[in-house]
C-alpha positions as MATLAB code, in Angstrom:
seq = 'XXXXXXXXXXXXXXXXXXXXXXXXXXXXXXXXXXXXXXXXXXXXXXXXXXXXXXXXXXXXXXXXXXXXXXXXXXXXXXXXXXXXXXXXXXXXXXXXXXXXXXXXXXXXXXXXXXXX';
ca = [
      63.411  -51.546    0.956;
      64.274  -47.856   -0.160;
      61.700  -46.097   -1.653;
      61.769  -42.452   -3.268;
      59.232  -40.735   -3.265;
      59.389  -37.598   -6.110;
      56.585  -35.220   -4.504;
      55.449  -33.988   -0.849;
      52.246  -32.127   -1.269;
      49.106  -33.597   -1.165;
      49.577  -36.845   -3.159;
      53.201  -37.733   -2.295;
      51.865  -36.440    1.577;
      49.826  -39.489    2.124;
      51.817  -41.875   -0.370;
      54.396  -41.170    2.897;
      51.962  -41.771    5.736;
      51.170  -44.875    4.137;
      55.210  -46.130    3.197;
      55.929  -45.069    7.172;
      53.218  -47.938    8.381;
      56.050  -50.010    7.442;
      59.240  -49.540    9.437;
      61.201  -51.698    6.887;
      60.375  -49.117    4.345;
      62.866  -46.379    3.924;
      61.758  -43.165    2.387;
      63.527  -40.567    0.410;
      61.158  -37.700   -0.261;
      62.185  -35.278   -3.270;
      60.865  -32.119   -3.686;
      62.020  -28.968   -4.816;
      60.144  -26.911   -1.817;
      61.838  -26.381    1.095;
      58.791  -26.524    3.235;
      56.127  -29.138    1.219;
      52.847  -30.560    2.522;
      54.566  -33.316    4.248;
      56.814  -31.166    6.064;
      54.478  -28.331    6.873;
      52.407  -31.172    8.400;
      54.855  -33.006   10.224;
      54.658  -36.147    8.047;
      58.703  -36.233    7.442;
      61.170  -33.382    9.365;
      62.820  -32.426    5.941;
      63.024  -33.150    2.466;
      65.671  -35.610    1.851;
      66.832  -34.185   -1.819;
      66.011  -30.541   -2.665;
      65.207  -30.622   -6.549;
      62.714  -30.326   -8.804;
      62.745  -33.730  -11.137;
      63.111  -33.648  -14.689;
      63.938  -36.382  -17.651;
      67.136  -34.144  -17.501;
      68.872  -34.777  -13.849;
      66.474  -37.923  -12.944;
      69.563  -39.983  -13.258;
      71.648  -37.959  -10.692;
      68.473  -37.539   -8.719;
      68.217  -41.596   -8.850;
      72.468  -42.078   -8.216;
      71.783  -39.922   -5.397;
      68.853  -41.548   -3.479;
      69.694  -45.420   -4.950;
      65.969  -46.359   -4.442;
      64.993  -49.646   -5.471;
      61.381  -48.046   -5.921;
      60.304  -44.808   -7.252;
      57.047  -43.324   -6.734;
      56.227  -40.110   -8.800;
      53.611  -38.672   -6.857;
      51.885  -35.619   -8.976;
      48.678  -33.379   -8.975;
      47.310  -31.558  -11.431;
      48.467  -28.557   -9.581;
      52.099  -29.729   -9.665;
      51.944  -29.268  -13.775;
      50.244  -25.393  -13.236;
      47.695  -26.567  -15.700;
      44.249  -27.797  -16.458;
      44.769  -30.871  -18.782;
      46.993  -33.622  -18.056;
      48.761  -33.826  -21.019;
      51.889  -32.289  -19.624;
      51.216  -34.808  -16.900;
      51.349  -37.360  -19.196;
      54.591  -36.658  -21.197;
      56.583  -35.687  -17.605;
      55.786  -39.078  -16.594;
      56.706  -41.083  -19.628;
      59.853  -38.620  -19.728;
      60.676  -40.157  -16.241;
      59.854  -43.875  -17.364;
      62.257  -43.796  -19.826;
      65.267  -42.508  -17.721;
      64.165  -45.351  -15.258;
      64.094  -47.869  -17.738;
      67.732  -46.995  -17.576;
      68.282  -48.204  -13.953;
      65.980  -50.756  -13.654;
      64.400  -49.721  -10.607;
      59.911  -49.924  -11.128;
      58.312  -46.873  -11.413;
      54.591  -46.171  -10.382;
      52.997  -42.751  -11.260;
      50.564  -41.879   -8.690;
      47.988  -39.354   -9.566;
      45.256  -37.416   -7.764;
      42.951  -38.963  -10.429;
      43.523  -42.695   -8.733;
      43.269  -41.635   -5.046;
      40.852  -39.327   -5.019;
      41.156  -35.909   -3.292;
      43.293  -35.620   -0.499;
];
């Protein structure tokens, strides 16, 4: 199974650790930093595709990796804000490119794992 995974800091960090218990599971880790949590701690080597996700290029993003699983993994951090209203409309932005493709999407916050 191919999985992407949008997000390598501290969420999308141990979303990998836990996909890589799994050697069927391939991950493709997207993140616009060169050098992400997951990198800087030796979780993946590199990031697989270099860009930051939007509504606007998710489908080239999603041609690209051909996941058949896509895992937004997001902090409040990642939005540079306090609320998560921005959060919130990013994610439903992504849902509804998805919808597109078919492939399941599950938005992972910091809010359902706890602090990492």
């Amino acid at each position: 199974m191919k999985v992407m995974v949008v997000g390598a800091g501290a969420i999308g960090t141990e979303i990998i650790k836990q996909m890589h218990k799994n050697p069927r599971i391939e991950v493709i880790v997207v993140d616009p930093k060169d050098k992400p949590k997951a990198v800087a701690e030796g979780v993946i080597q590199k990031v697989d595709i270099r860009k930051h996700v939007t509504p606007l290029n998710f489908e080239e993003v999603v041609k690209e990796a051909d996941p058949e699983l896509v895992i937004i993994a997001r902090t409040i951090e990642d939005w540079e804000q306090f609320d998560n209203l921005g959060g919130a409309q990013y994610i439903i932005g992504m849902e509804r490119e998805l919808t597109k493709f078919d492939i399941p999407v599950i938005p992972v916050s910091s809010q359902m794992l706890g602090p990492c």
